[in-house]
C-alpha positions as CSV (number, residue, x, y, z in Angstrom):
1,X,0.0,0.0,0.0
2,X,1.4,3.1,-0.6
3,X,1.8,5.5,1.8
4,X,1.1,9.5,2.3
5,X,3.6,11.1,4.6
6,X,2.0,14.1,6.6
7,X,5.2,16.2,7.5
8,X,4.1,17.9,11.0
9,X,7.5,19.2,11.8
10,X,6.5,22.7,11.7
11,X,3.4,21.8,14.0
12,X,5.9,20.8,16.4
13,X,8.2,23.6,16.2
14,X,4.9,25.9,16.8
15,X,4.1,24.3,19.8
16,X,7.5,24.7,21.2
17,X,6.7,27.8,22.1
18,X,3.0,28.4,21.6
19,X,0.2,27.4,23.3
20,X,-2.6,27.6,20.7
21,X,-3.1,27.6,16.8
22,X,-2.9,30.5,14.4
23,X,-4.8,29.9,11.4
24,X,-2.6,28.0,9.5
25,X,-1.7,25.3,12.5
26,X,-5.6,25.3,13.0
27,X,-6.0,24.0,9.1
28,X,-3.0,21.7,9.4
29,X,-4.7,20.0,12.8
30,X,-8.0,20.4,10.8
31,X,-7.4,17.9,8.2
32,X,-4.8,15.8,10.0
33,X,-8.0,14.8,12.3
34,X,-10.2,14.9,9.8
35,X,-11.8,10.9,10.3
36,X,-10.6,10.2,6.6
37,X,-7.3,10.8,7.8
38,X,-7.2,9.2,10.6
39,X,-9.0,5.8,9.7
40,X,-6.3,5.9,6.7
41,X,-3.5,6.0,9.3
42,X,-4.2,2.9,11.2
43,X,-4.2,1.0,8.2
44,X,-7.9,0.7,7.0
45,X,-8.2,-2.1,4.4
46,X,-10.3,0.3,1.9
47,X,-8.2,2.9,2.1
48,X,-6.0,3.5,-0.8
49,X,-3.3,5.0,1.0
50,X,-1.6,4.5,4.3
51,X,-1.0,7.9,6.4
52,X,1.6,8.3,8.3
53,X,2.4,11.2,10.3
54,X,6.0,12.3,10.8
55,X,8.2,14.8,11.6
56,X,11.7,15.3,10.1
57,X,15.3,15.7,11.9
58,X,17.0,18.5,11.3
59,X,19.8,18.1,8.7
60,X,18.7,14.8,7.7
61,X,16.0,12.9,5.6
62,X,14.7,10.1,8.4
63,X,11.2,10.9,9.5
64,X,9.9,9.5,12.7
65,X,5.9,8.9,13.3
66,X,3.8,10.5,15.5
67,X,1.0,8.8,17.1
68,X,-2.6,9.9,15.5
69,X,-4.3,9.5,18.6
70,X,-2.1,12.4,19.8
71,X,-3.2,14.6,17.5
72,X,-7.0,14.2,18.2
73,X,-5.7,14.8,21.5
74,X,-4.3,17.8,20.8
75,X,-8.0,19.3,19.3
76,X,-9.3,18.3,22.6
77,X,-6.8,18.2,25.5
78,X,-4.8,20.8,24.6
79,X,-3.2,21.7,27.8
80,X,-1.6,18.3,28.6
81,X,-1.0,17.3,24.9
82,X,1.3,20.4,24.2
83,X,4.0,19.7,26.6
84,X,3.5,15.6,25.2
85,X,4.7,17.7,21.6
86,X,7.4,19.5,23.1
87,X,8.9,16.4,24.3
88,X,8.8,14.9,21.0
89,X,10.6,17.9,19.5
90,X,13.1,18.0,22.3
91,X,13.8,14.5,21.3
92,X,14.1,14.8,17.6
93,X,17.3,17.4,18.7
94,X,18.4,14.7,20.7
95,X,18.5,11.7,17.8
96,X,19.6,14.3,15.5
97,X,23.1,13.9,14.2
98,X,25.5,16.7,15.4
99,X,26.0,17.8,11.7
100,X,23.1,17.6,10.5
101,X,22.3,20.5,14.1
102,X,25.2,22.7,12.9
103,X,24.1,22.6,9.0
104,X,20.6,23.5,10.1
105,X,20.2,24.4,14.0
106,X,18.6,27.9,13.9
107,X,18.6,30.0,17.5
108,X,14.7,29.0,18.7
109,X,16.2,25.8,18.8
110,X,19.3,26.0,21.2
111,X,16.9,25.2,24.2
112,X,15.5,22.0,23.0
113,X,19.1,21.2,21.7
114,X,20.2,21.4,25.6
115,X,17.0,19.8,26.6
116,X,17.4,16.5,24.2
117,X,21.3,16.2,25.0
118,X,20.8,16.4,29.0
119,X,18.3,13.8,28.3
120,X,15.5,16.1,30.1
121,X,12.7,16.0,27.6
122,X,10.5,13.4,29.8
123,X,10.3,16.7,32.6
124,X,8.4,19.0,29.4
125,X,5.5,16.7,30.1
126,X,3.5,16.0,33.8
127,X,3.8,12.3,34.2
128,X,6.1,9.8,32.0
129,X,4.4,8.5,29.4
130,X,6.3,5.8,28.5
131,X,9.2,3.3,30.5
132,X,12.5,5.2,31.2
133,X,14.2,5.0,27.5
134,X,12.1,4.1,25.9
135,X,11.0,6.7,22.5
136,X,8.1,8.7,21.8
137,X,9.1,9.0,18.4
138,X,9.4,5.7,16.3
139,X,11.4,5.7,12.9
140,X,9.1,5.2,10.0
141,X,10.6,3.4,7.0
142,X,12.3,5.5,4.1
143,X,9.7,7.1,1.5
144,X,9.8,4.9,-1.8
145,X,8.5,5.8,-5.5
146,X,4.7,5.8,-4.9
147,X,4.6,7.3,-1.7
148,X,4.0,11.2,-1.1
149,X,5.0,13.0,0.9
150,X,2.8,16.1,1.6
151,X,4.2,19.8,3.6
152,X,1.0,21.1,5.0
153,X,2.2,24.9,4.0
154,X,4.8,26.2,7.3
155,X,7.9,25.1,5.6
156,X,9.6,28.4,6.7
157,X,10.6,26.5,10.1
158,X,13.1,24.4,8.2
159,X,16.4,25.5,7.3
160,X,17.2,23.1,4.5
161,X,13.8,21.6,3.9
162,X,13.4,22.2,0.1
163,X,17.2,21.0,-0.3
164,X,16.2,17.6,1.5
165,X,13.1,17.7,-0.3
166,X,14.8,17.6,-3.5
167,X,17.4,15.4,-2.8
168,X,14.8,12.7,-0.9
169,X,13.2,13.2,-4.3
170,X,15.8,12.5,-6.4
171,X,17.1,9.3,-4.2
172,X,13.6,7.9,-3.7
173,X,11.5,9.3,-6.7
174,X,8.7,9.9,-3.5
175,X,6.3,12.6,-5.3
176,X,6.0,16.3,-3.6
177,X,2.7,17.7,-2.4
178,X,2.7,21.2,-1.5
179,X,0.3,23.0,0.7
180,X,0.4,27.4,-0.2
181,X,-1.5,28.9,2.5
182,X,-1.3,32.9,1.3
183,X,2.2,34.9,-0.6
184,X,1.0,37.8,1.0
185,X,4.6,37.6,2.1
186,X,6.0,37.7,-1.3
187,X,3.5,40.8,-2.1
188,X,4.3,43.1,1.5
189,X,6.9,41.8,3.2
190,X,6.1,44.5,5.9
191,X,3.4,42.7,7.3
192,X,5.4,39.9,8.4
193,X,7.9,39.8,10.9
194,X,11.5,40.9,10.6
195,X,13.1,38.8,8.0
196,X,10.3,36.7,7.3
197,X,9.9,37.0,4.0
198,X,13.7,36.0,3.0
199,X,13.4,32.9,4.4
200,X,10.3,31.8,2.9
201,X,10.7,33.2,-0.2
202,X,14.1,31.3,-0.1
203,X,11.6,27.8,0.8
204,X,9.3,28.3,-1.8
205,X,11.4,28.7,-4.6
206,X,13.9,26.2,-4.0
207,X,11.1,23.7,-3.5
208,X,8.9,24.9,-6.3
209,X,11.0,22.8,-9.1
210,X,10.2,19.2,-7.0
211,X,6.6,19.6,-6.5
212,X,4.7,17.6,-8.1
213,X,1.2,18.7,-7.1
214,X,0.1,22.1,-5.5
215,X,-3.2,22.7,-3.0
216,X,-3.7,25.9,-2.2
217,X,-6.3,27.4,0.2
218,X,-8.6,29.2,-2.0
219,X,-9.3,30.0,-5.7
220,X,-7.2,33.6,-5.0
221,X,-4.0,31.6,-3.9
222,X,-4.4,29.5,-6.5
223,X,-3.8,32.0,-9.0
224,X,-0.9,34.4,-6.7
225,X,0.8,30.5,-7.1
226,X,0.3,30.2,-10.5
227,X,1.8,33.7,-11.0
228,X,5.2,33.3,-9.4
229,X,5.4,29.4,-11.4
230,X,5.1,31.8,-14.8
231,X,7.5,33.9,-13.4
232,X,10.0,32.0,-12.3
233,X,9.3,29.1,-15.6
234,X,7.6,26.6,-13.2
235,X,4.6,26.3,-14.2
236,X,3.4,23.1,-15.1
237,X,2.0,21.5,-12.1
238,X,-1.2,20.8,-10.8
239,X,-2.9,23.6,-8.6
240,X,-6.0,22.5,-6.7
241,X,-8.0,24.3,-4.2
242,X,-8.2,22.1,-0.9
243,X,-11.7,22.8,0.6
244,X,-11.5,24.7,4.1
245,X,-14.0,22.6,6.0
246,X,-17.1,24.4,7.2
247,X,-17.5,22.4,10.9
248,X,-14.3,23.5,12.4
249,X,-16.2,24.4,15.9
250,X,-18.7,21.6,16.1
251,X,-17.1,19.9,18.7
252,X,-18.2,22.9,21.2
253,X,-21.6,22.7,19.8
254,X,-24.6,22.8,22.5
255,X,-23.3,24.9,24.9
256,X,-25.7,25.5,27.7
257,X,-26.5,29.4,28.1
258,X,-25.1,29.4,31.5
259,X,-21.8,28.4,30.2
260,X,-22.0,31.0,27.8
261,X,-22.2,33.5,30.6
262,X,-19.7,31.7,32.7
263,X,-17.6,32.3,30.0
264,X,-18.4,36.1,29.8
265,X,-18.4,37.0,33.1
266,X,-14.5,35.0,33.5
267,X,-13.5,37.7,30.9
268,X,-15.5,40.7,32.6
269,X,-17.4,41.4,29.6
270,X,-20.8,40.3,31.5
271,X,-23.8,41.0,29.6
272,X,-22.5,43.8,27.6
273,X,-23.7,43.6,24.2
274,X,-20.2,43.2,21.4
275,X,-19.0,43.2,18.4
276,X,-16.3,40.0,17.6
277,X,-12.6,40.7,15.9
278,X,-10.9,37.1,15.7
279,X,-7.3,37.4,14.7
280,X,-3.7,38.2,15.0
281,X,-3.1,41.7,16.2
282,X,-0.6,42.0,13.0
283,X,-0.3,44.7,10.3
284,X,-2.4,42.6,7.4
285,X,-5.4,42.3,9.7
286,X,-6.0,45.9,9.8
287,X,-6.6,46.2,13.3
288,X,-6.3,49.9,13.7
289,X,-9.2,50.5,10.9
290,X,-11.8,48.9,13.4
291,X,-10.0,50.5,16.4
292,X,-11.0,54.1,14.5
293,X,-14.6,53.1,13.1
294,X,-15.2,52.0,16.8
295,X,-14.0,55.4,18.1
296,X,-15.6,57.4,15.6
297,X,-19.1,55.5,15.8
298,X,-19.1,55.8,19.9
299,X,-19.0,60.1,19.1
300,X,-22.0,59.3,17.0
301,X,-23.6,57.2,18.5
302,X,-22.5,57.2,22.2
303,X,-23.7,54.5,24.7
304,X,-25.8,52.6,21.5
305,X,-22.5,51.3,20.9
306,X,-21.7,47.7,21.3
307,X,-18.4,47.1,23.4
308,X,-15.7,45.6,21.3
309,X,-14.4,41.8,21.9
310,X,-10.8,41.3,20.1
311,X,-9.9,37.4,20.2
312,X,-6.3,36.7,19.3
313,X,-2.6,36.8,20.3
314,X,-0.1,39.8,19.4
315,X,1.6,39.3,16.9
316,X,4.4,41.5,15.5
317,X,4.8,44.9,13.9
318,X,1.5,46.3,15.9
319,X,2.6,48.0,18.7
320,X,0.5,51.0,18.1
321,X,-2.8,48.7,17.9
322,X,-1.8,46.8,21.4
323,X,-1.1,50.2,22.7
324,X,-5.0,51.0,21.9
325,X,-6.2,48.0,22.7
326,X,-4.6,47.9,26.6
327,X,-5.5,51.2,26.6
328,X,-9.1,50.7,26.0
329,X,-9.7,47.6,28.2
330,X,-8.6,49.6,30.9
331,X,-11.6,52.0,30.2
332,X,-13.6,49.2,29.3
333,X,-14.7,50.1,25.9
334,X,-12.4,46.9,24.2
335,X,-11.8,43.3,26.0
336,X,-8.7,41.5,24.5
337,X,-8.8,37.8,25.5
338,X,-6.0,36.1,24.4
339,X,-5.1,32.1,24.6
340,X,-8.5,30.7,24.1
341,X,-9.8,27.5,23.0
342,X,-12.2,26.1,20.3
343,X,-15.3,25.6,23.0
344,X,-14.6,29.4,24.5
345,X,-13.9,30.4,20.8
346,X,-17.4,29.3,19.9
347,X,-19.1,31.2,22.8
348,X,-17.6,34.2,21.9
349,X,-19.0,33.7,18.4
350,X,-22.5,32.7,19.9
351,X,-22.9,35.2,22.2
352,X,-21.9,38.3,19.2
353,X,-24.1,40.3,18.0
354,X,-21.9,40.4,14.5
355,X,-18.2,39.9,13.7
356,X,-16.3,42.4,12.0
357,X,-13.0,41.3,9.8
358,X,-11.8,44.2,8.5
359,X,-8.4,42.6,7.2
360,X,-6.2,44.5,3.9
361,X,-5.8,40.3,2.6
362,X,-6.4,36.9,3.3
363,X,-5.3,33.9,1.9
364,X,-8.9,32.5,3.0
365,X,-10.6,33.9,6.0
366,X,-11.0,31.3,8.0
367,X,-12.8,34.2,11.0
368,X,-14.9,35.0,8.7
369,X,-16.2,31.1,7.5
370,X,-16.4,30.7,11.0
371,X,-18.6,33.5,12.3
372,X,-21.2,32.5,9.0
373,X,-20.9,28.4,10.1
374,X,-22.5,29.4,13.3
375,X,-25.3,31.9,12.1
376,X,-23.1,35.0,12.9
377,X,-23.4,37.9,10.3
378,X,-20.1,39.5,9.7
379,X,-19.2,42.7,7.9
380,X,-15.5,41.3,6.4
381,X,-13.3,43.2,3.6
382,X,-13.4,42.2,0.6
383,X,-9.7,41.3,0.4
384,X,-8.2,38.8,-0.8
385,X,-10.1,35.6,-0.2
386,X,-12.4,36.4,2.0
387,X,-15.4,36.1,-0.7
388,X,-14.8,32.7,-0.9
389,X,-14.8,32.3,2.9
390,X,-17.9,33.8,3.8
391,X,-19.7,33.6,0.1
392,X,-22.7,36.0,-0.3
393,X,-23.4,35.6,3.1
394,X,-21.4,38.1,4.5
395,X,-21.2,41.9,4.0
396,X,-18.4,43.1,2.5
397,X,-16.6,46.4,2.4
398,X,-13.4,48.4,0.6
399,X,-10.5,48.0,3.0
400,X,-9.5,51.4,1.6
401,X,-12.6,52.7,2.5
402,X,-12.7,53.1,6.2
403,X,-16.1,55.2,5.9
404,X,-17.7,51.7,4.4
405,X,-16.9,50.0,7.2
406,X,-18.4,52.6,9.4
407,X,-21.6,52.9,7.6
408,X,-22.2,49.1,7.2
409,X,-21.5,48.8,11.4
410,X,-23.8,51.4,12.2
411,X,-26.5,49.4,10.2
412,X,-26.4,46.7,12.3
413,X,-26.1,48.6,15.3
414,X,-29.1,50.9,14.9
415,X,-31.3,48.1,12.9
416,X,-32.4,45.2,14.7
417,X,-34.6,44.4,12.0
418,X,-31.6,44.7,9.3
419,X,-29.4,42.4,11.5
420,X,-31.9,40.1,12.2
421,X,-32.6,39.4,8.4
422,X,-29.3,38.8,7.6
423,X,-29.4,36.0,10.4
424,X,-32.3,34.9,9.5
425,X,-30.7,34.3,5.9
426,X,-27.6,33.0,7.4
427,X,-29.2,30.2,9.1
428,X,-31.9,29.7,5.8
429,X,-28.2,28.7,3.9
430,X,-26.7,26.3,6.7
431,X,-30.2,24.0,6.1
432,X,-30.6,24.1,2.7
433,X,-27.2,24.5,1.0
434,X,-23.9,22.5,0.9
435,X,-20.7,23.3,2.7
436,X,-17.6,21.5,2.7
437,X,-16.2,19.5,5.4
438,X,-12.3,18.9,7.0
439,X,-13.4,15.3,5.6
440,X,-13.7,16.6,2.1
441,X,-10.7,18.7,2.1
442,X,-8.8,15.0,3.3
443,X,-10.4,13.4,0.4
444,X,-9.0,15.9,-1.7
445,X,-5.6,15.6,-0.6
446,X,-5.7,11.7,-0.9
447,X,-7.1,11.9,-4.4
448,X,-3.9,14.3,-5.0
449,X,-1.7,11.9,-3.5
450,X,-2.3,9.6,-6.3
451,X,0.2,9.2,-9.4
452,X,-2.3,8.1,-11.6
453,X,-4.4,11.3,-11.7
454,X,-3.7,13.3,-14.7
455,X,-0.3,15.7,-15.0
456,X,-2.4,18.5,-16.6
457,X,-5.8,17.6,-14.2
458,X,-6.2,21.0,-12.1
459,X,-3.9,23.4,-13.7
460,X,-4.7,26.9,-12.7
């Protein structure tokens, strides 16, 4: 049976040092749990490939396996499976060879270097999990022609990755499969952090020659990809859109109303009435355009004004917006909650009275599929991908425009009966229409995992 390597390396180095997903890692864990996924990695009989999830040593080709179960874990346990995944990357420093470290080591991971060479990656986690010596990794056999092995999209973590890529490749004649989650980076290199952009730029071009297939996140990716192939005399290669699966927050489905409020009142919002940001506080998500629409339509407006509700971590190159928004929980006008889970993400969305996305691009908009999966209206810009994301369900504004963004959130502030069509649409859609699931998008990515598809099937 052949087999479909799903590289997590990259997942690992993320948790390292983070405690929850951004929305790339929140994809990745999406389809790797997927129950397509994970019935084809225990060996199912009518599956047509076995998965296997790995991660890679640094400076080297030899992948090691990473238990499934972990992963589901992960989605639901997250607390006591993250230091379980920073054991497992302390170790893969430890069985790494001491060249291969020098070749590739990068300075995030000097502490996991120490960790794995004193030995002391079993204290990352509460209890041993396994008998003294015994590994949490276990090697996985070499790739072989036939096999596939598939980069979920954060190959920026890897030093040498497309150079082991390649040469794997040209050893094994294992076929590439390439996730592209946005080149946004490629575009403005300002909204990523510090250096950023070399480094993945560097990835994606030395990989692009091996691939054999592309999936991208969205129609609009699939043609920023197909773009740099012309330009660089790549193209060639299949691109196919992976779907972005619509039930991403059903396992916190049916919560109670008192544990919405539980959850409320923990954050001291109460029973303020809000308006929702999910995201990054980073220069692409705009940030500072809803900061000002939210100012401007309080001197308007005054105490009609919703309280605003900003769900995400900081990320970079904001300081100004974190500024504002410490500055204004402090008054009480904004509540910043970071480090929250998929159950309390959901309540947030529940308990909204709309969500506002006011990003410059995204490579999907995975906020804004979110807010309209759970009968949310959402004003979102019109950047990017985000029409795909939220379809005609949501509104959508110029992100050059700021006053469009304050006209369409005073609708729905002043207008019940506006808001409460748009819901009532919202929710008329989710019976009647057809959305795409994680388990399609792993369907998807199986089918592309086969050779015999055609070499022209999916060209963008």
């Amino acid at each position: 049976m052949a087999r479909l390597f799903y590289d997590l390396t990259g997942l690992l180095h993320w948790y390292a040092y983070f405690r929850r997903p951004a929305g790339v890692q929140r994809v990745i864990e999406q389809v790797a749990t997927s129950p397509l996924l994970q019935e084809a990695s225990r060996g199912s009989e009518a599956a047509a490939h076995r998965v296997e999830f790995v991660v890679r040593l640094l400076g080297s080709d030899r992948f090691y396996r990473v238990d499934p179960e972990l992963l589901l874990e992960l989605r639901h346990r997250r607390s006591v499976t993250v230091p379980q995944l920073r054991r497992r990357f302390a170790e893969t420093m430890r069985l790494a060879k001491l060249g291969g470290l020098v070749a590739e080591a990068r300075y995030f991971h000097v502490p996991y270097i120490a960790l794995g060479a004193a030995r002391l990656e079993r204290f990352l986690v509460p209890s041993l999990e396994r008998p003294a010596g015994e590994l949490a990794l276990q090697p996985v056999d070499p790739p072989a022609a036939g096999d596939t092995l598939f980069n979920p999209g954060d190959l920026w973590w890897q030093k040498r990755y497309a150079a082991c890529v390649a040469g794997l490749k040209e050893r094994t004649g294992v076929r590439i499969v390439q996730m592209i989650h946005d080149l946004y980076v490629l575009q403005r290199p300002d909204w990523s952090p510090r250096g950023f952009s070399s480094v993945f730029i560097r990835q994606f071009q030395g990989i692009a020659p091996h691939v054999d297939r592309w999936l991208t996140s969205s129609a609009y990716v699939k043609k920023q990809v197909g773009r740099s192939l012309d330009a660089w005399s790549l193209r060639g290669r299949p691109i196919t859109v992976l779907p972005m699966g619509w039930d991403s927050l059903d396992s916190a489905r049916n919560i109670a109303p008192l544990r919405v409020q539980a959850v409320l009142d923990r954050h001291g919002i109460g029973r303020r009435p809000f308006v929702l940001f999910v995201g990054t506080i980073e220069p692409r998500k705009n940030v500072s355009m809803l900061l000002d629409a939210m100012d401007s339509l309080r001197r308007q407006l005054g105490s009609r004004v919703p309280a605003l509700v900003v769900v995400g971590s900081y990320g970079w190159r904001a300081s100004a917006d974190r500024t504002r928004l410490l500055h204004g929980q402090r008054e009480g006008r904004f509540f910043w909650v970071r480090n929250v889970g998929d159950e309390e993400l959901r309540t947030f969305y529940s308990a909204a009275r709309f969500t506002v996305m006011p990003s410059h691009g995204e490579g999907w908009g995975l906020a804004v599929q979110e807010s309209i999966a759970l009968g949310v209206p959402c004003i979102a810009s019109w950047g990017g991908a985000t029409r795909e994301a939220g379809r005609d369900l949501a509104t959508y504004f110029d992100p050059g425009r700021p006053q469009d963004l304050e006209q369409a959130m005073a609708t729905w502030i002043v207008n019940d009966a506006a808001l409460a069509e748009v819901r009532a649409n919202i929710e008329r859609a989710l019976r009647t229409e057809a959305f795409p699931s994680w388990n399609d998008a792993a369907r998807v990515l199986l089918d592309q995992a086969d050779p015999a598809l055609s070499a022209v099937e999916g060209t963008g």
